[in-house]
C-alpha positions, 0 to 999 in steps of 0.5 A: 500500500504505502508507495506502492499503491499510494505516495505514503512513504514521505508521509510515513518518514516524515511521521517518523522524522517528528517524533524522533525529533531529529532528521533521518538518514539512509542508515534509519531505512531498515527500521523506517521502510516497510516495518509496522508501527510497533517495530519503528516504535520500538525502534525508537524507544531503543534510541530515546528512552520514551515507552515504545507504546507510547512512541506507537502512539504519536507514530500513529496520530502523525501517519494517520494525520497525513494520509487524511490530507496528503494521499497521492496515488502513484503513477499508474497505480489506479488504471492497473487497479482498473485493468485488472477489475476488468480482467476479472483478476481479484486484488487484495492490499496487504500492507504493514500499515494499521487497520485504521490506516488502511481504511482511510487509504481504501476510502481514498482509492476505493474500497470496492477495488479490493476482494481482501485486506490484510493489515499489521492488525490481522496477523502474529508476524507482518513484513518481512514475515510471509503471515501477511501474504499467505493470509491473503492468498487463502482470503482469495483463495488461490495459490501463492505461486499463481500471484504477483506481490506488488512491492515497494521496499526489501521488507515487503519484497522478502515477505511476498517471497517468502510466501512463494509469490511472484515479485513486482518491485517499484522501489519508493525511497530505497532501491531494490536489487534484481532476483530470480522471480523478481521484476524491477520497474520504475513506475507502474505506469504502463504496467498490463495484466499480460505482464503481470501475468508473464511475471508470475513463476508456473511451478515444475516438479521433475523426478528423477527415478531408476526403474531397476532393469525396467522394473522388471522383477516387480510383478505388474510394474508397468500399472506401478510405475503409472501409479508412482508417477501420477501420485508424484505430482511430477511434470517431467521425469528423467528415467534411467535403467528403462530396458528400452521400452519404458519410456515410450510405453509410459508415456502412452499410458500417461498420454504425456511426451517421451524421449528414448535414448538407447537402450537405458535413458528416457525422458517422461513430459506432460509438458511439449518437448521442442528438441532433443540433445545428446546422442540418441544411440547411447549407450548403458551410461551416458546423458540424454536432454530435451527442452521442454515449453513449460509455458509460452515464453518459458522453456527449460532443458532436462538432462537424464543421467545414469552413472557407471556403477562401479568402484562404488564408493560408499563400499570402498569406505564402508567394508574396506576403509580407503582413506578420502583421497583413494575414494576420490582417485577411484571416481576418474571412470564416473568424472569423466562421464560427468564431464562429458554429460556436463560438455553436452549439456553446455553445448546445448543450452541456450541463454537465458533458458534453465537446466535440471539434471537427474540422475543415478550418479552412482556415487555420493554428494560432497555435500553429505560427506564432511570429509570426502570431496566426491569429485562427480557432484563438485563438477557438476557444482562447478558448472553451475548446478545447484542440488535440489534437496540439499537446498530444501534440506540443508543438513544431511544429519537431520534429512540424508535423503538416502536413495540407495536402497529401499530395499537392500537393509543387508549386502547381498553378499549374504554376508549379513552386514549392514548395506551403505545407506547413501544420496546417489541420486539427484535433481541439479538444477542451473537457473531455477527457484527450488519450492520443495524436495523430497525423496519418494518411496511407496508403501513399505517395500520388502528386501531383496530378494522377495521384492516380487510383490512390492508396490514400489518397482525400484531398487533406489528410491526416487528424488522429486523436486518441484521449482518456480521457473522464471522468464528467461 
């Protein structure tokens, strides 16, 4: 509301300004800008010595004496006010400001222009919590991620972010840097429903998942993957192990596009797939890609990886004890393999347009481990990528998000000893705005070897991370 909509951030620094009793400085911004009057009024108290309630109080008198004079509307604010009346788009004000205050601002603009309010009245936490714009989502009843937050200063640009909502940034007094997700402008002047809508993120969940050998010592695994995919909620998945026909067989029952590359790679799509990377003959290990069009004017390339199996590094470590240096040495065959995915992918992409790549990486994340730079994730990293789940779940301890296996309690050596536990499969991500991750496993599968009747077709679990993709 408060320069954004109308010209109240002078009045409100100049409210601050009287009672502080002294001028104030670009330093006192993050206190004055975007906060709620109690936050500024313990502010000062801080700084004076006077009773933050009773700092409140003249915060409030002098503000609210202001506005009953001197609102301005900003440039544009009311012909897109009216554009998207028009549109039939609900708008709802959410602002730091005051009840009392808002009401007299929503009698000078009009209060019929909006279906909600939300005010520093109406919820625990205001700006830059996200309270204040969740609340007024579930009062629209839409979801965050299908929004566009108005802003006009950090505070609220972090708390419209927090709560997952596209940004549209209008700085009044203090400037504000460009993001991911985030649009900056001058003015709304000029400002129309069709950018405003461009503007907002549609959400994309890809999977990554490893079909063991197809699926094929699962009884009925076909209807199982189908069920898996459906209940995942996933746009895209990135297959490995598909023993040739999955991919396409899947996608007909999805009716959903496909790539098949080989005899072990596939690309699963509700979204259209407008090209198509790598070597269509590749063989067991390798990468495969294609771009995707997400939505008009969004596309977003997916690579599917699989990774050679084997010197497999957790049971180097485990059953045999090499040191972090050995462990590092012996992942030159599956480096190689990623730098050649990492060549490709690079070859292929274009500016401006994101990148995830899945896959079984048969090999851990540098991440997870303290003391072993497993060199196959730090390439991957050093090309840009960004790992999904460790952004969603930054410490490994409290969620390892363990892959390998949901079915392999014990080495099937019969041995009897415990089987290494490890993340070794993934969704990276180059250029997108992570929501959520997770890894998946269905129902509670038995171990190897009588793993005929589970519900889960797979040896490894599968890895869905949903992102807010963003206008190149």
């Amino acid at each position: 509301m408060d320069g954004t909509l109308v010209d109240t951030e002078q009045l409100w620094w100049e409210a601050v300004e009287q009672v502080a009793g002294r001028p104030l400085t670009e330093a006192d911004q993050p206190d004055v800008l975007g906060r709620a009057v109690e936050h500024t009024a313990a502010w000062l108290a801080g700084a004076t010595g006077r009773a933050g309630a009773e700092l409140a109080a003249d915060l409030h008198r002098e503000f609210a004496a202001r506005v009953r004079t001197g609102i301005v509307p900003r440039p544009g604010a009311l012909d897109l006010l009216d554009a998207l009346a028009a549109a039939g788009l609900p708008t709802a004000l959410v602002t730091a400001s005051p009840r009392a205050v808002a009401e007299v601002v929503l009698d000078a603009l009009g209060a019929h222009r909006f279906a909600a309010s939300v005010t520093a009245d109406d919820t625990v936490r205001t700006k830059p919590a996200p309270d204040p714009y969740l609340a007024a989502c579930r009062a629209l009843g839409v979801d965050p991620a299908a929004c566009v937050a108005v802003e006009d200063t950090e505070t609220g640009v972090a708390s419209a972010e927090a709560a997952g909502c596209a940004v549209l940034a209008v700085p009044s007094l203090a400037p504000i840097g460009a993001a991911p997700g985030r649009t900056v402008r001058d003015s709304l002047a000029g400002t129309t429903v069709e950018e405003l809508s461009r503007m907002v993120a549609p959400a994309l969940t890809v999977m990554s998942w490893n079909l063991w050998l197809g699926g094929s010592r699962v009884d009925d695994h076909r209807a199982k993957q189908l069920k898996v995919i459906l209940e995942s909620g996933a746009d895209v998945v990135g297959l490995q192990e598909t023993a040739g026909t999955a991919a396409q067989e899947l996608a007909e029952a999805l009716g959903w596009h496909h790539h098949r590359a080989g005899e072990n790679l596939g690309i699963l799509s509700r979204h259209p797939i407008t090209a198509r990377f790598g070597d269509p003959d590749v063989g067991f290990y390798g990468a495969a890609g294609v771009r995707i069009a997400v939505a008009a004017g969004r596309e977003v390339d997916v690579w599917t990886a699989h990774l050679h199996y084997t010197p497999y590094g957790p049971y180097e470590s485990v059953f045999d004890g090499l040191p972090a240096a050995q462990l590092v040495a012996h992942e030159e065959l599956r480096l190689a393999q990623m730098r050649d995915a990492l060549h490709r992918i690079g070859a292929a992409s274009s500016e401006g347009v994101p990148v995830v790549l899945v896959g079984d990486f048969n090999c851990p994340s540098h991440l997870d481990w303290p003391d072993v730079e497993w060199p196959v994730t730090k390439a991957a990293e050093e090309a840009g990528f960004a790992d999904s789940f460790r952004e969603a779940h930054p410490d490994p301890a409290v969620e390892p998000g363990h892959t390998w296996s949901p079915i392999h309690p014990v080495h099937e050596d019969g041995s009897g000893r415990p089987e290494p536990q490890d993340r070794i499969d993934y969704v990276l991500h180059r250029g997108l705005t992570v929501r959520d991750a997770r890894t998946l496993v269905t129902g509670s599968p038995r171990p190897w070897p009588d793993v005929a009747g589970n519900d889960w077709p797979s040896d490894h679990a599968a890895v869905v991370a949903t992102f807010a993709t963003s206008l190149g």
